[in-house]
N, C-alpha and C positions, 0 to 999 in steps of 0.2 A: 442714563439707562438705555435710551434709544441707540449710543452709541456702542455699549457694549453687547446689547444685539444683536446689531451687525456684526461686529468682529465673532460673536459666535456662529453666526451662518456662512459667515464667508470662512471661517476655519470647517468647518463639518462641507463647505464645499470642496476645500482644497485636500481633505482629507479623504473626499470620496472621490476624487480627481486621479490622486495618486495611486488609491487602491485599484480602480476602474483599469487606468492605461499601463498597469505592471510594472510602473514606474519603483516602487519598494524590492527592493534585491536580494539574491538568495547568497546568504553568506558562506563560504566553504573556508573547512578550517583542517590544514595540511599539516600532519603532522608526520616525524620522523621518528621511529622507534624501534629503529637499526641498530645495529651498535658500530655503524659509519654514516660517513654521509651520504647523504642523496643530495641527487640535483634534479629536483620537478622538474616536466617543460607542461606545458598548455597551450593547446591548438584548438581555435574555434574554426567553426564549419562553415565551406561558402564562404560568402560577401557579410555575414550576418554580422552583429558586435562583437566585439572582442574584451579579452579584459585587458587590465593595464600594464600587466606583467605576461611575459611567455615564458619566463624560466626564471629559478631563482636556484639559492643553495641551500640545503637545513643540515646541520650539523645534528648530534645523533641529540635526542629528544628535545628537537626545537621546533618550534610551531608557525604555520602564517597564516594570518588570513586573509582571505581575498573578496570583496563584493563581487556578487558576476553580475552585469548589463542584463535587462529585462529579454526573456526570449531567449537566453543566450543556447547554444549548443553547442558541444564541442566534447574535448577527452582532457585527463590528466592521466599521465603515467610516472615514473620514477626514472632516472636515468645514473648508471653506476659508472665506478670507475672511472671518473672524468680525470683530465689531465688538462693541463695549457702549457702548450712548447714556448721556445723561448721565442719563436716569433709572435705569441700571443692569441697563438692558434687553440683552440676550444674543441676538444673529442671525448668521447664516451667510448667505452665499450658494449655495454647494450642503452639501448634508447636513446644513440644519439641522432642529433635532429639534424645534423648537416649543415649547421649558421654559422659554426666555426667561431660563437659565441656562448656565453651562459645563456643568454635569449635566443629561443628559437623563431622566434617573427615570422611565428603564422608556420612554418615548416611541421610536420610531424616526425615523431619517432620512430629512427628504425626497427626491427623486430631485431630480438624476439624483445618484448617488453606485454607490461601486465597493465593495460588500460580501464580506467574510470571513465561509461562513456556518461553524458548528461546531455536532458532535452529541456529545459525549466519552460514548462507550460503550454506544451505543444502537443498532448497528447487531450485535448478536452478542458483544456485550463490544467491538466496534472502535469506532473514533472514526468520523466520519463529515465531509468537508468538501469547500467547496469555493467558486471564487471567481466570483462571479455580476455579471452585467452588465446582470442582466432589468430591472431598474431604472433601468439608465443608468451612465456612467461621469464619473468627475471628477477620480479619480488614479490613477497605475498602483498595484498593489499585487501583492506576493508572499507566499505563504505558503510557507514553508520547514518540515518535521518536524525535528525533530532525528536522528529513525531513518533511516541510511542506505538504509533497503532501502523508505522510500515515498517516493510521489511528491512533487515540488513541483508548484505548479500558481499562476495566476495571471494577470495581465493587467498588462505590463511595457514596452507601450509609450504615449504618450502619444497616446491615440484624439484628445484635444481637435484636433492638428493637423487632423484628415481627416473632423473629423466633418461632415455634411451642414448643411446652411445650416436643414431646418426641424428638426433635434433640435439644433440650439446652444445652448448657456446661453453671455452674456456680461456682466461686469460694466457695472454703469449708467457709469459713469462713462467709461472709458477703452473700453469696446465690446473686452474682451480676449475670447476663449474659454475659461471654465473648466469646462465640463463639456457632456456630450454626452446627451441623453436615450435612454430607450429609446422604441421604437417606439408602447407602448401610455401611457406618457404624453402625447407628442407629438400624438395621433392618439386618444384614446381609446376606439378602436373595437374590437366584440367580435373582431373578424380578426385584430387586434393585440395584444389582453390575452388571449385564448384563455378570455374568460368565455362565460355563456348560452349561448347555439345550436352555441359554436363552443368547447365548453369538452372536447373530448378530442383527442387527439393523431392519430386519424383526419381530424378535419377542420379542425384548426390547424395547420398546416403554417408550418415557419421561413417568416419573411416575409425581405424583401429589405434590410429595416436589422438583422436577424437577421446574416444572411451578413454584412453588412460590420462586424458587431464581431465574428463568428468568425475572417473571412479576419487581423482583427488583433489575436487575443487566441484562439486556438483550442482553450487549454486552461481556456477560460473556458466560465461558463452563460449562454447567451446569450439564450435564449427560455424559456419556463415549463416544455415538454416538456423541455428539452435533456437529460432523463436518460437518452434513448439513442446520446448520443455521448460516453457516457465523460467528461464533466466532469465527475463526482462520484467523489470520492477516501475512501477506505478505511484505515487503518492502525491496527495494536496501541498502546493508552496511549503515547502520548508527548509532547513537548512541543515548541512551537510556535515559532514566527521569524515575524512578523507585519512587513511592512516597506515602507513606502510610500516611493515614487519610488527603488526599487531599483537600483544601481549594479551592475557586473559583476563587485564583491568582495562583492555579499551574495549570487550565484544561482549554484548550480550547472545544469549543464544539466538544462532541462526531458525528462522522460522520460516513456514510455507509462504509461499508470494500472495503478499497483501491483497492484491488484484482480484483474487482468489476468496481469502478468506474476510475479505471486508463484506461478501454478503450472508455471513454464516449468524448474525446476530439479524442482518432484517429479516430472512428464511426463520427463524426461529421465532421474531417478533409477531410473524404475517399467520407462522402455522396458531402460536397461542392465543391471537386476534380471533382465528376462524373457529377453535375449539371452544373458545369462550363464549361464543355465538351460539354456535351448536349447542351446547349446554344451558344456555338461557332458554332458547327455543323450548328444547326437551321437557325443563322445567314447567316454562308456561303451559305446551302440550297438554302433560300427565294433569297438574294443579286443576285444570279448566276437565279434564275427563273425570277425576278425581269429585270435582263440585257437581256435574251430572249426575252421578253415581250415586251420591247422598240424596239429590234431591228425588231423584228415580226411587233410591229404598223409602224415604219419608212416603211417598205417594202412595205408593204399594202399601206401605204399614196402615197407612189413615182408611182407605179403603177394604183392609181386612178389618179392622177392628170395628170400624161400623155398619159389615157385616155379621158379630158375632151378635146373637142374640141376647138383650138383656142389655145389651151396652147402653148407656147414654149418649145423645144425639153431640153431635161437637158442630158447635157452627163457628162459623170466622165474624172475626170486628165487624166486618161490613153487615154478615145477619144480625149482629146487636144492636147496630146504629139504627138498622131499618125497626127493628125491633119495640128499643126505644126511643123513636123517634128522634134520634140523634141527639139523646139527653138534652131535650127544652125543659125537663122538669129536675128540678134540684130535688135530691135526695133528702128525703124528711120530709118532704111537704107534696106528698100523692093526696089524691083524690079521696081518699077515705080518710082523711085527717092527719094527724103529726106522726110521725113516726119516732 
C-alpha cells in the first residue's frame, strides 16, 4: 500500500511539473481545402524553438498535424504554385521562401502571402494570434480555437477577385490572379510601410489599400498599426484548426474579439451581485420600519383606550405576578376555603 502511494505522489508531481513549465503542447492541425495543392512553410521567431517541420505539401483536402515546442512564436502561411526544375530547384510563385527546398529552414515567405501569426503563452500565460494581410494576400485562411469561448478570426474570401490592377501578382503564363499585395510592397514608400519619418501610428494613418482589404477581410491585420482595431486575438492554451480556402463546414460564425467580450458575463455577474444586495438591504430597511410602525400604533391604541371613560383597567403579566404574588398559592385552595 505504502508503495502505491508513492507512485501516486510522485505521478501528481510529475503531472504538476509538466503543467507548471509549459512542457504540454499546443497542437495545430493544417488543413488543405483548395481544390489544389498547397505547400505550408513555418517560420519561428528569433533564436526561440522551432518546430520539426518548415514546409511540407497537402494535396487538396489533406491534413497534418504539428506539436508546436512550449513558448513557441512564429507564423504559418500557404505557399502556391510550386514547381521543381530539373536541377531539383524548389520555387513558388507567392509565399516562397527562398531555400530552394519544400523546407523553408527558418527563412520566411515572400509577399504577397496571407499569414497565421502565433505567440503560445506570451501574452500573461495566453496565447496570442492573429490573421495579417500586412504583407499581402494569396489565400483565404481561417484560424479556428478549439475553445468554444474564443474567437475565430481570419480572411475567408478570395481578395484575389477584387484586387486592384497595381497590387496583382499573376502567373507568367496564363496572366491568372494569385495573389494581391500589400500596399508597402507595391509602393515601397515610408506612407505605406509606416517606417522612418512615418514610423508611429500618429502619422501613419490606414492608407486606402488598407481599407480595401478591411472592408473584405475585417477580422483581419491589415496595416502595421492595426492593433487598435481589435484584430489581435487572445485565448487560454488551446489548440488550433489552421485551414486554407475554408468552406461553410469548417467556420463557425465569426464573433467580436474574445479579449473583449470574455468580461461581458463577469460585468453582468458583479452588476446582479450588487443589485441583489441593494435589495436585501431595502428589504431589511422597510421590514425593521414596518415593525416600528406596529409597535408605535399598539402604543398609541393602549393609551386611548385607557383613556376612555368606563374602560376596564388592562394591566400586563408583571402587575398580575405582583399581584398574585407570583402564584404561591394553587388555585382551589384560597384562604376562605376550597373553591
Amino acid at each position: 500500500m505504502s508503495r502505491i502511494i508513492l507512485i501516486m505522489h510522485l505521478s501528481s508531481f510529475l503531472v504538476a511539473h509538466l503543467f507548471i513549465s509549459g512542457v504540454v503542447s499546443t497542437t495545430f492541425t493544417i488543413t488543405n481545402s483548395c481544390n489544389y495543392t498547397v505547400w505550408p512553410g513555418v517560420s519561428s521567431a528569433g533564436t526561440g524553438p522551432a518546430f520539426s517541420t518548415t514546409g511540407f505539401s497537402l494535396e487538396k483536402n489533406e491534413s497534418k498535424i504539428l506539436k508546436a515546442p512550449a513558448s513557441w512564436t512564429g507564423r504559418f502561411w500557404g505557399r502556391t504554385y510550386c514547381t521543381e526544375d530539373s536541377s531539383g530547384n524548389f520555387s513558388c510563385i507567392t509565399g516562397d521562401c527562398g531555400s530552394g527546398k519544400l523546407e523553408c529552414s527558418g527563412s520566411r515567405g515572400a509577399p504577397p502571402a496571407t499569414l497565421a501569426e502565433f505567440g503560445l503563452g506570451i501574452s500573461g500565460g495566453l496565447d496570442f494570434y492573429d490573421v495579417s494581410l500586412v504583407y499581402g494576400f494569396n489565400l483565404p485562411l481561417l484560424v479556428v480555437p478549439s475553445s468554444q469561448s474564443c474567437s475565430i478570426t481570419g480572411c475567408i474570401g478570395d481578395v484575389n477577385d477584387s484586387c486592384p490592377t497595381e497590387l496583382e501578382v499573376t502567373t507568367g503564363t496564363e496572366g491568372k490572379r494569385v495573389g494581391c499585395k500589400g500596399a508597402c510592397d507595391a509602393h515601397s514608400s515610408s506612407i505605406y510601410c509606416c517606417d522612418g519619418t512615418s514610423s508611429s501610428p500618429d502619422i501613419c494613418k490606414p492608407p486606402l489599400y488598407s481599407n480595401f482589404f478591411k472592408n473584405l477581410c475585417p477580422q483581419s491585420y491589415s496595416y502595421v498599426f492595426d492593433d487598435f482595431t481589435n484584430t489581435t486575438y487572445t485565448c487560454p492554451p488551446t489548440d488550433y484548426q489552421i485551414t486554407f480556402c475554408p468552406g461553410k463546414s469548417n467556420t463557425r460564425k465569426i464573433r467580436p474579439n474574445a479579449t473583449t467580450r470574455k468580461w461581458v458575463p463577469i460585468i453582468a455577474g458583479v452588476v446582479g451581485g450588487v443589485l441583489a444586495i441593494i435589495s436585501f438591504v431595502v428589504i431589511v430597511v422597510l421590514r425593521v420600519r414596518w415593525s416600528k410602525s406596529e409597535d408605535t400604533e399598539e402604543d398609541e391604541e393602549d393609551d386611548h383606550v385607557q383613556q376612555v371613560p368606563g374602560m376596564p383597567v388592562r394591566f400586563s403579566y408583571r402587575d398580575l405576578c405582583i399581584a398574585a404574588d407570583d402564584f404561591k398559592e394553587t388555585l382551589g385552595k384560597g384562604g376562605f376555603g376550597s373553591v
